[in-house]
C-alpha positions as CSV (number, residue, x, y, z in Angstrom):
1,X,0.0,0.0,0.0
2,X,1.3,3.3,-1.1
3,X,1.2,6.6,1.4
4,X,-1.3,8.3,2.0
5,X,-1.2,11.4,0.2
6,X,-4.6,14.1,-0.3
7,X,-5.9,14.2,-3.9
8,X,-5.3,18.4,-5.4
9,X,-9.4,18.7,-5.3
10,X,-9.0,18.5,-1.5
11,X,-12.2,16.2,-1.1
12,X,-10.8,12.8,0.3
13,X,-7.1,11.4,0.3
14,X,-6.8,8.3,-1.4
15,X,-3.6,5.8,-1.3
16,X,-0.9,6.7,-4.3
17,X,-2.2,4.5,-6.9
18,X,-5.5,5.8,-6.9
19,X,-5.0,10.0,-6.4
20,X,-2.1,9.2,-9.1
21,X,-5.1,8.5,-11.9
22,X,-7.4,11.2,-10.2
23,X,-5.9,14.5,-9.4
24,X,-1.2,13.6,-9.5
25,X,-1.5,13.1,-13.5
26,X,-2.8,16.3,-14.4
27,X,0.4,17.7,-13.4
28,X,2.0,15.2,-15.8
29,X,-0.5,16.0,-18.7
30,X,-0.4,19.5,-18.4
31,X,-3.2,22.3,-19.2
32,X,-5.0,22.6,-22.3
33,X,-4.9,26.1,-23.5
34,X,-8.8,26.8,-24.4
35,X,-10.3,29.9,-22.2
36,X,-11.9,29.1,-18.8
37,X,-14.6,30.5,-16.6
38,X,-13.7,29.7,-12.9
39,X,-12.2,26.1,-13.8
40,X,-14.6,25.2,-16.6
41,X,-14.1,26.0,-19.9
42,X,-15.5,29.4,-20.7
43,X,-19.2,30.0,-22.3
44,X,-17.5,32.4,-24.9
45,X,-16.0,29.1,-26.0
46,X,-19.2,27.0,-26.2
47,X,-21.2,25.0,-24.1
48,X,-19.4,21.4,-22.2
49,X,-20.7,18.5,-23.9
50,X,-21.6,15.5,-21.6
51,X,-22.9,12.0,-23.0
52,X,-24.3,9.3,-21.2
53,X,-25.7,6.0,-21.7
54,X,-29.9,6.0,-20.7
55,X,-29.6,2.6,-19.1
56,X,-31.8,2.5,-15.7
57,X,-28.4,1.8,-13.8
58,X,-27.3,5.9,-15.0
59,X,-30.6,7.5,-13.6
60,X,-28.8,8.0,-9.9
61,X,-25.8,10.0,-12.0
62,X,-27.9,11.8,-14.7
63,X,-31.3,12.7,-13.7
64,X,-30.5,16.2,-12.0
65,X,-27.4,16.4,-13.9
66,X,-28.5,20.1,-15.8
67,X,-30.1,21.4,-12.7
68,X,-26.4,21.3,-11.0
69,X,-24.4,23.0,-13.5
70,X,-24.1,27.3,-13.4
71,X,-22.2,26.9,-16.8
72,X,-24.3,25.9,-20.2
73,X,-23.9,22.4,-20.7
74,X,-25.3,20.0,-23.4
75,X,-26.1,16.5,-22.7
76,X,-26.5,13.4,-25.2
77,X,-27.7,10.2,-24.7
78,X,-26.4,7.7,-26.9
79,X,-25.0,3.8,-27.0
80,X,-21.7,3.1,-24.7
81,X,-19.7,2.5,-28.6
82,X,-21.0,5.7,-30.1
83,X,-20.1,7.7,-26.7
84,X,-16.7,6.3,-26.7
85,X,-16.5,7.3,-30.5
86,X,-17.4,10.5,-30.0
87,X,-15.4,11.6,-27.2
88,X,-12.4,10.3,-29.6
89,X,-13.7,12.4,-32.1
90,X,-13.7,15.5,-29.7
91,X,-17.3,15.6,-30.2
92,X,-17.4,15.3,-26.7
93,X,-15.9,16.6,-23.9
94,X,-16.8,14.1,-21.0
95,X,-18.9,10.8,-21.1
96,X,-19.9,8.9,-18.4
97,X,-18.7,5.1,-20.6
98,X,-18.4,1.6,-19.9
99,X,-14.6,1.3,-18.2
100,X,-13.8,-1.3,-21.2
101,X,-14.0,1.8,-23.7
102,X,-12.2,4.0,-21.1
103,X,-9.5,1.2,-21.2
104,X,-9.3,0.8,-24.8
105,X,-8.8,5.2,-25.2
106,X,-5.2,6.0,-23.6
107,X,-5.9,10.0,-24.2
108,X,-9.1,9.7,-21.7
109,X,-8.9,10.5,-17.8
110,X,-11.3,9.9,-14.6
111,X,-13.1,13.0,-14.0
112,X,-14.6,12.3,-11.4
113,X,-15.4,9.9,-8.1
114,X,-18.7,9.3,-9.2
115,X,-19.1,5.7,-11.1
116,X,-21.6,2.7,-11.6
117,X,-19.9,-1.0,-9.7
118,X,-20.9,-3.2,-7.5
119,X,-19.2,-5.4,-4.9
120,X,-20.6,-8.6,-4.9
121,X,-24.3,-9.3,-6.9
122,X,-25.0,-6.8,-9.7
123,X,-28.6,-8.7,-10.5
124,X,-28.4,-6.6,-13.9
125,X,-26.0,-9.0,-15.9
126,X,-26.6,-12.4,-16.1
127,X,-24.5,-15.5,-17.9
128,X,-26.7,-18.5,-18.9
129,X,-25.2,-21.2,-20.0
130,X,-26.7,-24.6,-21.8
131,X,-23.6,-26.6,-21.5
132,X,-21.2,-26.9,-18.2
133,X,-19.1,-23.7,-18.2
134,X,-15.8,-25.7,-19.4
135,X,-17.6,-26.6,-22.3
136,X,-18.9,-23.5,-23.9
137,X,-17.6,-23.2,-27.4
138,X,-19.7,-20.6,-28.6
139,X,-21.5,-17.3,-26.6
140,X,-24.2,-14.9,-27.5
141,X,-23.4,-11.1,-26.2
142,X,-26.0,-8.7,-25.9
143,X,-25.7,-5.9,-28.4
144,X,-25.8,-3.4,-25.4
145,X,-23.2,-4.9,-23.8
146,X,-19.2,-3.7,-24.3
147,X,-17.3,-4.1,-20.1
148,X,-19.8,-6.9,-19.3
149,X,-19.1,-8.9,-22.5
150,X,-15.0,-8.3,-21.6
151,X,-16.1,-9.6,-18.6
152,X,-17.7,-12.7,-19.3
153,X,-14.7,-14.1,-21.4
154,X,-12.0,-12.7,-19.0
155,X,-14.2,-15.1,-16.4
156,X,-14.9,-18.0,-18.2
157,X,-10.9,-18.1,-19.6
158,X,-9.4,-17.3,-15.9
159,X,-11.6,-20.3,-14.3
160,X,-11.7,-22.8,-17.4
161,X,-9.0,-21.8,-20.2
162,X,-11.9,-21.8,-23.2
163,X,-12.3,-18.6,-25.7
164,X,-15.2,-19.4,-27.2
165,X,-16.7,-17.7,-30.7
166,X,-18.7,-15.1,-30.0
167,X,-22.4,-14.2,-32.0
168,X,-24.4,-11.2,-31.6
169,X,-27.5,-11.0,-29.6
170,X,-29.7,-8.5,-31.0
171,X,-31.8,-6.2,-28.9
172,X,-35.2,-7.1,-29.9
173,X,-34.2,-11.2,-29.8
174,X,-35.4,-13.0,-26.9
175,X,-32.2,-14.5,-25.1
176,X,-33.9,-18.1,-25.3
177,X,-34.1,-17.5,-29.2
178,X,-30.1,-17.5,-29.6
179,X,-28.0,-20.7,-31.2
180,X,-25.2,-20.4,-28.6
181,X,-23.8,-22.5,-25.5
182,X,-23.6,-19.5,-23.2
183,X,-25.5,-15.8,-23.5
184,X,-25.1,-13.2,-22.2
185,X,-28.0,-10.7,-20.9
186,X,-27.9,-7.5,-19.0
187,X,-30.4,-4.9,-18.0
188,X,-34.3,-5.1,-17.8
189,X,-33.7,-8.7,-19.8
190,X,-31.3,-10.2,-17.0
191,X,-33.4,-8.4,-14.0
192,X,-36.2,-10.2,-15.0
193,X,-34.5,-13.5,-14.6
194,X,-35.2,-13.1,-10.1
195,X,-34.3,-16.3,-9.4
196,X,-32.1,-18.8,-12.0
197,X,-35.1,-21.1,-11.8
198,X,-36.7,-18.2,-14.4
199,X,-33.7,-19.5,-16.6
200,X,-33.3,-23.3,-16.1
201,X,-37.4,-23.3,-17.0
202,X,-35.9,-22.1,-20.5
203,X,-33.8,-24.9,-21.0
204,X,-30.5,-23.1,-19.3
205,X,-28.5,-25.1,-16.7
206,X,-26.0,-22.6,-14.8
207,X,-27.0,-19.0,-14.8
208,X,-24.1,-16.3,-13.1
209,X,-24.5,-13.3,-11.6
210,X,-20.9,-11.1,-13.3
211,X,-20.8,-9.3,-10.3
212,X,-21.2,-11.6,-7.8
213,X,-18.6,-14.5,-10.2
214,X,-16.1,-11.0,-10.1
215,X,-16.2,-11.4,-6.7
216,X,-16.2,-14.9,-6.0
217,X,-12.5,-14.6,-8.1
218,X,-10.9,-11.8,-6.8
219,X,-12.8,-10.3,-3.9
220,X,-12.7,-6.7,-5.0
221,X,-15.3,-4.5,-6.4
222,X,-16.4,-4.3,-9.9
223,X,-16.4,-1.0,-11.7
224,X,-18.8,-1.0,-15.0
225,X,-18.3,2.9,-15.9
226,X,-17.0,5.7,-15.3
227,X,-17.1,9.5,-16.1
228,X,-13.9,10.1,-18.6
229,X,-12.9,12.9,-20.8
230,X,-10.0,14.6,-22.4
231,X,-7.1,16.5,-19.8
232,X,-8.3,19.8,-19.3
233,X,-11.4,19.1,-17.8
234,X,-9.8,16.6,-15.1
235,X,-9.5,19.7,-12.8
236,X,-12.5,21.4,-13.6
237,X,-15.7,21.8,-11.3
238,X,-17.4,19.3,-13.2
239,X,-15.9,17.1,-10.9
240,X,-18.2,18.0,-8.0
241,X,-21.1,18.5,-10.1
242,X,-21.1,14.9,-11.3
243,X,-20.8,14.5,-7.7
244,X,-23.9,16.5,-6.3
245,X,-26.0,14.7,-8.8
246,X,-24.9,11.2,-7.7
247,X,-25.4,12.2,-4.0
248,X,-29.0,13.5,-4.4
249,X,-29.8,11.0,-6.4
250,X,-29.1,8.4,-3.9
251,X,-31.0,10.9,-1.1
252,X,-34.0,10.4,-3.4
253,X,-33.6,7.2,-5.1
254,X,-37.1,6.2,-4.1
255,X,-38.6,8.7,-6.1
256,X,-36.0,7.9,-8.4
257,X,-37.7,4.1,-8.6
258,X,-41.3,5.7,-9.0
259,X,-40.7,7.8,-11.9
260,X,-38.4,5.1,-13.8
261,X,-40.1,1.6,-12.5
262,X,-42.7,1.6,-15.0
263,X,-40.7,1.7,-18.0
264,X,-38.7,-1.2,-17.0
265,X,-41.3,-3.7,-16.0
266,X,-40.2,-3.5,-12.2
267,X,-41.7,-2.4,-8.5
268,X,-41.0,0.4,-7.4
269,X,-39.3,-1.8,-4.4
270,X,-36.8,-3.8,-7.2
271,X,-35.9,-0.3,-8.5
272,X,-34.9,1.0,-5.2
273,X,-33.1,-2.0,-4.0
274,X,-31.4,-2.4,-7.2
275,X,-30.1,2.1,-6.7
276,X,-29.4,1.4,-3.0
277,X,-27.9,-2.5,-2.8
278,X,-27.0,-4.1,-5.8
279,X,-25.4,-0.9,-7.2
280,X,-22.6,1.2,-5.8
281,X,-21.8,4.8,-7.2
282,X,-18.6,6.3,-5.7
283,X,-15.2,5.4,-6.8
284,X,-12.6,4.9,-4.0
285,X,-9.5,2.7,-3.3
286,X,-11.0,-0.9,-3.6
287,X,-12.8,-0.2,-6.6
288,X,-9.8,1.0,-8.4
289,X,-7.9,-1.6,-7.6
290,X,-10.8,-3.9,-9.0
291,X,-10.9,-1.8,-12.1
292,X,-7.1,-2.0,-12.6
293,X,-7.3,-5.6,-12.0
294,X,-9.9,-6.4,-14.9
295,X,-7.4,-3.7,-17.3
296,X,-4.6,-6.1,-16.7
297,X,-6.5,-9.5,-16.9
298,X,-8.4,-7.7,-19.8
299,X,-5.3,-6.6,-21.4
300,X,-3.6,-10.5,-21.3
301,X,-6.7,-11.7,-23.3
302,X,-5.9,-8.7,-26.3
303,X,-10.0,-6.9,-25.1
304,X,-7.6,-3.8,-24.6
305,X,-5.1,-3.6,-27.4
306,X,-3.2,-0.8,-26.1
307,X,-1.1,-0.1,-22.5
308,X,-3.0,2.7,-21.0
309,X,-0.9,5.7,-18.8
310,X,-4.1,5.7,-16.0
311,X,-3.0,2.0,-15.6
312,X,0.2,1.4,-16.7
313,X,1.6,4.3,-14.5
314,X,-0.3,3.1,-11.0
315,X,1.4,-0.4,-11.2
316,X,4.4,1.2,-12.0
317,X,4.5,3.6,-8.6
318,X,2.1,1.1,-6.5
């Protein structure tokens, strides 16, 4: 364990491997020279452009997201691929992505503390398989899915050896409907599934939790995204204002369940547990270390082509 040392935002102190990829690298990245407006790029400039996935698991991060900002901001909803596209374009300035795209982007940094993992059961991404694990030769991924399909592989070749061939599952395809040995299903789809007897009545034999299987292997958290963008915004308020919106989010995640229950065929009591105990929302030490274990396992298997400084540096100092 490194020393303890207090991150430049002055909000917690974290251990060296961790403040290094929060707050020590921008002194090793260096400022961008585009005008700013008390730490965030200036209005005369144009407005900060924020993307985000609309999956239920954002709502705690997003849903009072404009309401917390002084400066004009602009926020876009898209896929995890096209939000890690377009923040490589420069089309965006910070994106709240799935950590496998954050991985597989070397010129993206953390922004901020505020993230979606869990430590232990995540209930919202589900493995069924048709054959015994060691067997599965071919899998079906969720077209949603980019870290939890990394993950999936990474666990089934850590515990068993076996890369299997991998086949689309299409969005509107009923995860019964695909040709494979193993699929994979997140979201709503997998949160339906409340007991793996929902799955074995389908003709499945095994069903894993990810999260819970993450855990079972390494006993740290798992971290599915994250808030990233470009250097010059990782010392900007928009730090604390991803922040605020996770925190009151969380204060009010029943309400949070009412309004956004319906649309995903839940209770209002699934919606909150799943906010308040399957899903955890701040970053800290345990959770990076979870996040830079996955980079290196993820790394080995060639899911992250490229070594990454927010990574490669940490293991280096830790």
């Amino acid at each position: 364990m490194g020393a303890e040392i207090t991150v430049t935002n002055g909000r917690f102190s974290k251990n060296r491997e961790f403040a290094c990829c929060f707050g020590v690298m921008q002194g090793l990245i260096g400022k961008s020279k585009m005008g700013y407006l008390n730490g965030v790029p200036s209005k005369s400039k144009r407005d900060i452009r924020i993307g985000a996935v609309s999956y239920l698991n954002t709502k705690p991060l997003i849903h009072t997201l404009k309401e917390q900002f002084k400066e004009s901001i602009s926020l876009s909803l898209d896929l995890p691929s096209r939000l890690a596209d377009e923040l490589q374009l420069g089309r965006l300035d910070v994106a709240l992505i799935p950590s496998i795209e954050w991985m597989r982007s070397p010129n993206l940094h953390l922004i901020s503390d505020a993230c979606i993992a869990c430590s232990g059961e995540v209930w919202s991404v589900k493995l069924l398989f048709r054959t015994h694990p060691s067997e599965v030769r071919s899998l079906a991924l969720d077209e949603g899915s980019r870290t939890s399909a990394a993950l999936a592989q990474v666990l089934l070749y850590n515990r068993f050896g076996v890369r299997p061939e991998t086949v689309p599952l299409p969005m509107d395809q009923h995860f019964s409907d695909a040709d494979s040995d193993a699929v994979l299903v997140i979201g709503d789809r997998a949160m339906k599934l409340a007991t793996p007897q929902h799955a074995l009545l389908r003709g499945f034999c095994e069903v894993w939790d990810l999260g819970k299987e993450w855990w079972i292997d390494t006993k740290l958290p798992f971290v599915f995204a994250a808030w990233v963008g470009h250097a010059e915004y990782q010392s900007s308020p928009l730090a604390l204002g991803f922040e605020k919106t996770r925190d009151e989010g969380l204060a009010n995640a029943w309400r949070l369940a009412e309004i956004y229950a319906p649309s995903y065929h839940l209770t209002v009591e699934q919606c909150h547990r799943y906010f308040t105990c399957f899903l955890d929302f701040r970053m800290n030490d345990q959770k990076w270390r979870g996040l830079r274990t996955f980079y290196e396992m993820a790394r080995r298997l060639d899911f992250v082509a490229i070594d990454h400084p927010s990574f490669t540096l940490t293991a280096e100092i830790a």
